[in-house]
C-alpha positions as semicolon CSV with decimal commas, in nm:
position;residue;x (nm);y (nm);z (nm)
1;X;6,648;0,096;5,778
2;X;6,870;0,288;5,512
3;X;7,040;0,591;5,655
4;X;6,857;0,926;5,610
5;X;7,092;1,202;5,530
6;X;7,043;1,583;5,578
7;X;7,166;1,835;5,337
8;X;7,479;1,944;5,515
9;X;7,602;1,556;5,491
10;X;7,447;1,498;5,127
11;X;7,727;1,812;5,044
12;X;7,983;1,642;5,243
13;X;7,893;1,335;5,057
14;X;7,908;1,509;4,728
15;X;8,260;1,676;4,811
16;X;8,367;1,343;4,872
17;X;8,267;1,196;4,595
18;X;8,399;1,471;4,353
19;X;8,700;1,398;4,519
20;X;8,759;1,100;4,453
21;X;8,661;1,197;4,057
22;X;8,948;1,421;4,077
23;X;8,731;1,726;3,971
24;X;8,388;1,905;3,993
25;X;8,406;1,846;3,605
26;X;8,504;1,492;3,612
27;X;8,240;1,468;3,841
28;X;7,992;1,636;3,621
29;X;8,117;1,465;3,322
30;X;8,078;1,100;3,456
31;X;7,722;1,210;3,624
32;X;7,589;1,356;3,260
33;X;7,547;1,736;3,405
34;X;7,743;2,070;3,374
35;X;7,984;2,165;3,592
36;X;7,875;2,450;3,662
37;X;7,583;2,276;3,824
38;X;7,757;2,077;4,053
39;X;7,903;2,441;4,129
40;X;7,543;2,603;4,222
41;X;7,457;2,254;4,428
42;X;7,785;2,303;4,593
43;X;7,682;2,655;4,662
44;X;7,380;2,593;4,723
45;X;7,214;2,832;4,477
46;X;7,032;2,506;4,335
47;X;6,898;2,153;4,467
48;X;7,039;1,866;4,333
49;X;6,850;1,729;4,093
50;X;6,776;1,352;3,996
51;X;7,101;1,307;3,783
52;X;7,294;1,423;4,110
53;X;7,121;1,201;4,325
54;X;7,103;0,902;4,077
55;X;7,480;0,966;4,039
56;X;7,525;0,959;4,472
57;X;7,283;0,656;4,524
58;X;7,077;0,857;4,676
59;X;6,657;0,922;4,702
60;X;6,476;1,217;4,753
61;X;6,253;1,103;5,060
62;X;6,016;1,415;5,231
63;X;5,946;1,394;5,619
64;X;5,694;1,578;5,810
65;X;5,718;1,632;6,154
66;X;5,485;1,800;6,451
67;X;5,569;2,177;6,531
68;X;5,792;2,188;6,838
């Protein structure tokens, strides 16, 4: 089974890899998106989107689970 990641680690994941860009616009640049997009993900004003996810290797997967 593929790891399942929740949103703190898919953040961790993308600091990581904008790291290792060098830059939230390198980042951006090499994903096809603004910067200032990766900035509101980062933030978490916005989701991330397909393009963020396509450029992390990553699926959107939605779980369900009973009410504690």
């Amino acid at each position: 089974m593929k790891k399942q990641l929740n949103y703190d680690e898919l953040i961790a994941l993308l600091r990581r890899r904008i790291k290792e860009c060098g830059s939230q616009k390198d980042f951006a640049a090499m994903a096809g998106i603004s910067a200032q997009y990766v900035s509101d993900v980062l933030h978490r004003r916005r989701e991330p989107g397909q393009a963020i996810l396509d450029a992390l290797e990553l699926q959107r997967v939605v779980t369900y689970r009973e009410k504690d």
